[in-house]
C-alpha beads as a LAMMPS data file, in Angstrom:
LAMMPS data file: protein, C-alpha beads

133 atoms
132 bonds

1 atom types
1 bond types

-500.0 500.0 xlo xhi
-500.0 500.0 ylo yhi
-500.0 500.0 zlo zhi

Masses

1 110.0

Atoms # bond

1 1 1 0.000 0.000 0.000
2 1 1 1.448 3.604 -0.656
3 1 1 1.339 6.027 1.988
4 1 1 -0.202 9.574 0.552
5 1 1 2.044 11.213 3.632
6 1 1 4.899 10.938 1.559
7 1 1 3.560 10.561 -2.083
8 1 1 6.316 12.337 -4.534
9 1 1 7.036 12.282 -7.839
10 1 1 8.583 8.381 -7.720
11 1 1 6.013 7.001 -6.156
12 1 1 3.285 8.330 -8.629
13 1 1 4.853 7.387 -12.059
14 1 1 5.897 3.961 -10.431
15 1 1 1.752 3.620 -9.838
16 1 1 1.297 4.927 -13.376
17 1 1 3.387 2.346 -14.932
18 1 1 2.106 -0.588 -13.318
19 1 1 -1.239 0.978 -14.526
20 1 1 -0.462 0.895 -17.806
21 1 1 1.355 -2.397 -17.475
22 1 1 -2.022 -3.428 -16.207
23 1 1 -3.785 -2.096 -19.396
24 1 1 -0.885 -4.290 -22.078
25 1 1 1.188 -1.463 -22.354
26 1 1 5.111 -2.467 -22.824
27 1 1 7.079 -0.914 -20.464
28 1 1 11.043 0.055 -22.018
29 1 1 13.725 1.738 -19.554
30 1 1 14.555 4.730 -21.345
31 1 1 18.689 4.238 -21.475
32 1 1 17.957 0.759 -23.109
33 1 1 16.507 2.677 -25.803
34 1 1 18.694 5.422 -25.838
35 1 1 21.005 6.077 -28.641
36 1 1 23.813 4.307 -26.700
37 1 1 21.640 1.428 -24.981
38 1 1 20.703 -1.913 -25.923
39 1 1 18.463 -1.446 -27.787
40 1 1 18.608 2.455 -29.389
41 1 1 15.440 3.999 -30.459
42 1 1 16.225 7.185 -30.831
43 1 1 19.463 10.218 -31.242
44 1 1 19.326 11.498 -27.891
45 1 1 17.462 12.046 -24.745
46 1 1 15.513 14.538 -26.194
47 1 1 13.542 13.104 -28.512
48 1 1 10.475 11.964 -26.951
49 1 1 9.221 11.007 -29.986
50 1 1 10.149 7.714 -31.356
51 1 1 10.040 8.373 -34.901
52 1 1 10.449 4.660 -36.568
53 1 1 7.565 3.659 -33.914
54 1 1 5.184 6.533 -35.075
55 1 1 5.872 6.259 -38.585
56 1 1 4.521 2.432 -38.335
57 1 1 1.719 3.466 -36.500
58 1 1 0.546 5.940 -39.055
59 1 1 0.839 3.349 -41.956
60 1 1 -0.652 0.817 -40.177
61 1 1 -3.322 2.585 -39.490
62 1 1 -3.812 4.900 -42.396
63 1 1 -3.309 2.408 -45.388
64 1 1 -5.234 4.084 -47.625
65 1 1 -3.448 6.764 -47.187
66 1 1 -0.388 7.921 -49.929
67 1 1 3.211 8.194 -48.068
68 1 1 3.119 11.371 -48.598
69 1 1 0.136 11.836 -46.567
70 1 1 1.639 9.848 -43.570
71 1 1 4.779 11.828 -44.118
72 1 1 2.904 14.997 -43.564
73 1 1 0.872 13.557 -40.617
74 1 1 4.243 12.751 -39.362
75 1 1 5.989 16.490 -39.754
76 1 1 2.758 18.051 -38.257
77 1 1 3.214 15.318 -34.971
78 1 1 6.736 16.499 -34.663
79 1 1 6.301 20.058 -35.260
80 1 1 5.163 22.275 -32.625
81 1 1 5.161 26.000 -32.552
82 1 1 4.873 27.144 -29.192
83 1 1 7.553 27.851 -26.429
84 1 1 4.873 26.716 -23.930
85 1 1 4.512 23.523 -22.997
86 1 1 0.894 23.239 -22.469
87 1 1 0.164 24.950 -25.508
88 1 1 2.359 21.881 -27.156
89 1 1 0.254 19.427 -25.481
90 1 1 -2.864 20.832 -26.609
91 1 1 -1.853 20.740 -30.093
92 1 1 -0.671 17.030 -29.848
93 1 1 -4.034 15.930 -27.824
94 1 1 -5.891 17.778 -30.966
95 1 1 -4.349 15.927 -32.988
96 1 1 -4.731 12.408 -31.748
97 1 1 -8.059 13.162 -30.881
98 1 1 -9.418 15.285 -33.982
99 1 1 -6.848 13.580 -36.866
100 1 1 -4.659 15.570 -39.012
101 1 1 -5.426 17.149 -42.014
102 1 1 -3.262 15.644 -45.342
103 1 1 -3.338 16.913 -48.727
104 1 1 -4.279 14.173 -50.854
105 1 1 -4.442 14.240 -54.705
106 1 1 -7.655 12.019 -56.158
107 1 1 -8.733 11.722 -59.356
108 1 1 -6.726 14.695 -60.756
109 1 1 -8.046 16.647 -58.026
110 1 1 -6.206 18.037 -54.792
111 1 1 -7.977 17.224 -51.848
112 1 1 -7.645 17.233 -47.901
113 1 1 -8.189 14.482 -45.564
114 1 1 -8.116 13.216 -42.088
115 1 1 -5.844 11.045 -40.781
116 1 1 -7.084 9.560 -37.813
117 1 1 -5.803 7.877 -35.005
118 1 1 -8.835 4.665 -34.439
119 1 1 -7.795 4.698 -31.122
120 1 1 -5.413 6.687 -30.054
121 1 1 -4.033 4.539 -27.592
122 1 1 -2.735 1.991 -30.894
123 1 1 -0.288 4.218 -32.202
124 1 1 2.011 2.855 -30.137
125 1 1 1.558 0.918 -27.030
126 1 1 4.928 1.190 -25.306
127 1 1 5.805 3.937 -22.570
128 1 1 9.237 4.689 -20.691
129 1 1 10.793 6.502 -18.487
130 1 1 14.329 8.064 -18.834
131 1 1 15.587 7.253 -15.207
132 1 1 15.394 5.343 -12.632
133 1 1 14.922 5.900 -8.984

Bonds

1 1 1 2
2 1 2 3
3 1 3 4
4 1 4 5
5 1 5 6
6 1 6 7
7 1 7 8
8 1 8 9
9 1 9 10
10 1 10 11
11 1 11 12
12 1 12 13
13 1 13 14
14 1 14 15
15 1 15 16
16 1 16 17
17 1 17 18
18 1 18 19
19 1 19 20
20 1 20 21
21 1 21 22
22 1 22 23
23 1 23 24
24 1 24 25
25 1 25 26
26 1 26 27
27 1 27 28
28 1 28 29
29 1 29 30
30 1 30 31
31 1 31 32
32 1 32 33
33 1 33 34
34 1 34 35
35 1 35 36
36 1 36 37
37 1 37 38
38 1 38 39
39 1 39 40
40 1 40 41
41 1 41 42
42 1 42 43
43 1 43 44
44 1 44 45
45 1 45 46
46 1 46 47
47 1 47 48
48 1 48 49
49 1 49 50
50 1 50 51
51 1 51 52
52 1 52 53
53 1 53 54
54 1 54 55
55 1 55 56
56 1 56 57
57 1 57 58
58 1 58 59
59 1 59 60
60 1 60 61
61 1 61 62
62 1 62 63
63 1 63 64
64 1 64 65
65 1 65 66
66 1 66 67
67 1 67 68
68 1 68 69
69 1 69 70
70 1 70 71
71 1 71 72
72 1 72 73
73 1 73 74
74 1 74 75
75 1 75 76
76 1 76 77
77 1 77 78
78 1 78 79
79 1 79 80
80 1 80 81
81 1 81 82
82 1 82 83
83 1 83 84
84 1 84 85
85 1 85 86
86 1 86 87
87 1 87 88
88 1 88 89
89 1 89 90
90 1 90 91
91 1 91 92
92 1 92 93
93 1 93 94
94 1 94 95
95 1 95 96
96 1 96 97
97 1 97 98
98 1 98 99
99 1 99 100
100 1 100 101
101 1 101 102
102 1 102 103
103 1 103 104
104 1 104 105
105 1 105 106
106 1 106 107
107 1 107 108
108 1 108 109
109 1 109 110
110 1 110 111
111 1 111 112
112 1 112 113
113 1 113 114
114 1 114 115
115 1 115 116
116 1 116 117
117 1 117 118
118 1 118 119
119 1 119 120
120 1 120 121
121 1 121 122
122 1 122 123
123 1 123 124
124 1 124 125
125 1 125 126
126 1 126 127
127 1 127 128
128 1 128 129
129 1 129 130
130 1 130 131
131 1 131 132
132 1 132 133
């Protein structure tokens, strides 16, 4: 049982990933997918998006889709304009939960679509943490 007296910051993301551990999400320590760990993921410590993970998603999800549509969806998932965090995390949210907007060309014509996220939750079902306490 955890004691709320002395709840901190360790105690609630250990609680939050054997939540989503409890909901089938993979767990990965963030060094062993660092660009120098076992198994490297991404360029540094500052991505926080895994970009081979996210691209997969996208075409997995959005077959229909041309590449260059899922390579848009991709540069407006990795682009964000504000200095402000929240603001950042707005825009992401809005995206996963409204879909992104692709240009598309049909039939000769040039078009705009969604491309949507089913479920959010299936882009990518892995979490980690970049330290350990």
């Amino acid at each position: 049982m955890i004691s709320y007296i002395n709840f901190n910051e360790s105690d609630l993301e250990k609680a939050f990933i054997e939540l989503l551990m409890e909901l089938d999400y993979e767990y990965k320590y963030g060094p062993d997918i660092a660009y120098d760990g076992d198994f490297p993921e991404r360029k540094d410590y500052r991505e926080v998006i895994l970009e081979q993970r996210v691209r997969d998603a996208l075409f997995r999800l959005n077959r229909d889709l041309p590449d260059e549509a899922i390579e848009e969806a991709y540069r407006k998932i990795k682009t964000f304009n504000s200095p402000l965090l929240e603001e950042n995390n707005r825009y992401f949210h809005k995206l996963l939960v409204e879909g992104i907007d692709v240009p598309v060309r049909e039939k000769g014509l040039n078009r705009t679509k969604k491309d949507y996220y089913k479920d959010p939750c299936s882009l990518s079902s892995v979490f980690c943490r970049k330290k350990s306490y």
